[in-house]
C-alpha positions in Angstrom: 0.0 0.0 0.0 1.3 3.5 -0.8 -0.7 5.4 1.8 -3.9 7.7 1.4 -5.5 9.7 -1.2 -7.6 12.9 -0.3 -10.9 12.9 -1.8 -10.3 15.8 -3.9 -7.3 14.3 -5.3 -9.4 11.1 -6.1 -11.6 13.8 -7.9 -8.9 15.6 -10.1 -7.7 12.0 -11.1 -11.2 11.6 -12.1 -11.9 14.3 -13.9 -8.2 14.5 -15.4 -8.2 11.1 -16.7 -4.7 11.2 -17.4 -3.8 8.1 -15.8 -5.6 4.6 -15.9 -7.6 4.5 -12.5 -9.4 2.0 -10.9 -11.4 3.0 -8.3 -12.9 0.0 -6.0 -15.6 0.3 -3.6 -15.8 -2.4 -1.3 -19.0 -2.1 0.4 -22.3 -4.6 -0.3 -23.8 -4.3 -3.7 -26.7 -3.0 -1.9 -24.4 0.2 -0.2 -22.7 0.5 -3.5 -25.8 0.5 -5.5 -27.5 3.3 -3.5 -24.0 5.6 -4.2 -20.5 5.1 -5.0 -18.2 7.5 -6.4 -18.8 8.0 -9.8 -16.9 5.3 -12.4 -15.7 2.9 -9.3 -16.5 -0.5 -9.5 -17.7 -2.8 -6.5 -15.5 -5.5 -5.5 -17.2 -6.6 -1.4 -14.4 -6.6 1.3 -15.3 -10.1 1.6 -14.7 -11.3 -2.3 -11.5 -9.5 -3.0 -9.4 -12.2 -2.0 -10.7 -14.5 -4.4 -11.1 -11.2 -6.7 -7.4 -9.3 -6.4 -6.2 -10.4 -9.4 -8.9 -9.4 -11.6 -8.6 -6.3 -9.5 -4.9 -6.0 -10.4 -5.5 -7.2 -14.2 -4.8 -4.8 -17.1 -3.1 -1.6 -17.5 -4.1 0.2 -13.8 -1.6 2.8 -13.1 -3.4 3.6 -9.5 -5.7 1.7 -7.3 -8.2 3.5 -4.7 -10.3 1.4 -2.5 -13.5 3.3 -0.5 -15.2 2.4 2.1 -17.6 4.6 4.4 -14.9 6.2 6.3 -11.7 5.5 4.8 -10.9 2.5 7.4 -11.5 -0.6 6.2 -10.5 0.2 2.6 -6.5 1.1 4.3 -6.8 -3.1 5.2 -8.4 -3.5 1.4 -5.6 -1.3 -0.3 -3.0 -3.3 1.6 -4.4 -6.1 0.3 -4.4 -5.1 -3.2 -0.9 -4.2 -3.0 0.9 -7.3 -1.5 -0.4 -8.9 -4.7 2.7 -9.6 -6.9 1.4 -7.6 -9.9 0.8 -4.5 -7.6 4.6 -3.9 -8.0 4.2 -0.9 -10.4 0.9 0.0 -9.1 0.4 2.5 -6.7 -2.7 1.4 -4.3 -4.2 3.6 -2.4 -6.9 4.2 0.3 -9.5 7.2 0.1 -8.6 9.4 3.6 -11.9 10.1 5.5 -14.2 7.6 2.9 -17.5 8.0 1.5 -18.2 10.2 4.4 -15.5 12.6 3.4 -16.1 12.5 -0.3 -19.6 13.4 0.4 -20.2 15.9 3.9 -16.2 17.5 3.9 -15.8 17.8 -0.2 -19.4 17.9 -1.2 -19.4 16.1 -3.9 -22.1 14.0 -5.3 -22.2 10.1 -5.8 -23.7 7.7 -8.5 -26.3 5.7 -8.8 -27.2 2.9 -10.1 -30.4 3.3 -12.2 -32.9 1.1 -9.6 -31.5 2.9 -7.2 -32.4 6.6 -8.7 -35.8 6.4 -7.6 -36.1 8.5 -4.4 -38.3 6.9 -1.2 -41.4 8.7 -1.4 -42.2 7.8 2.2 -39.0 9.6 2.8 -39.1 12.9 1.8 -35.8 14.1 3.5 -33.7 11.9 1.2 -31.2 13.8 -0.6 -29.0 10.9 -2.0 -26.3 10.5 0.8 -26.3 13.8 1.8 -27.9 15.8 4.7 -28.9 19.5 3.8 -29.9 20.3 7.2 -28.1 22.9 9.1 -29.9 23.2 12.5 -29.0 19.4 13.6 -25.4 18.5 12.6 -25.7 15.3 14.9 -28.1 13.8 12.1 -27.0 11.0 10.0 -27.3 10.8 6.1 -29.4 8.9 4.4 -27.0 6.1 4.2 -25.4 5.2 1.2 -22.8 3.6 3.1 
């Protein structure tokens, strides 16, 4: 593993396209489906053994893993980067998560199309995000 990557810098990379990136969420298809960052893949904490190589296949430059907040993707990008075709890879973990990506840098996530539709029996959803400024001890909407 080669350390952390600030959300914003995930961003740039993103929106640069300079390099090849691969972006792995490793939350349930579920989480992942309901928001991700945008052009990440899901690979589950839980199949990426069996999965590293296909992880590691092809011409990847950088590796990010994501998780909720930042913690269980440092074990994932470790992981990922023991793996004998990680040499010239640089893996990394996203500082801070999906909580940081969304609350500290404000930016949005993806969806997966059956996930667009918004709970009508919840009208505070705001897809991840909480808008609310007079209660900063409430939780998002979970994409996580």
């Amino acid at each position: 593993m080669d350390g952390e990557i600030s959300p914003e810098a995930v961003n740039d990379l993103l929106e640069d396209g300079d390099e090849t990136l691969r972006v792995v969420d490793i939350r349930d298809a579920s989480s992942f489906d309901r928001g991700h960052v945008p052009d990440s893949e899901n690979v589950p904490f839980h199949e990426l053994p069996q999965r590293v190589a296909e992880v590691a296949d092809g011409d990847v430059d950088r590796i990010v893993t994501v998780c909720p907040h930042g913690k269980a993707s440092v074990q994932a990008a470790r992981l990922i980067g023991s793996y004998e075709d990680c040499a010239d890879t640089t893996v990394e973990s996203m500082a801070g998560g999906l909580e940081a990506w969304t609350r500290e840098c404000a930016f949005e996530l993806a969806t997966d199309a059956s996930a667009d539709e918004t709970d009508e029996a919840n009208p505070s959803a705001d897809g991840g995000r909480s808008t609310s400024t007079d209660d900063d001890s409430r939780t998002p909407d979970a994409p996580f």
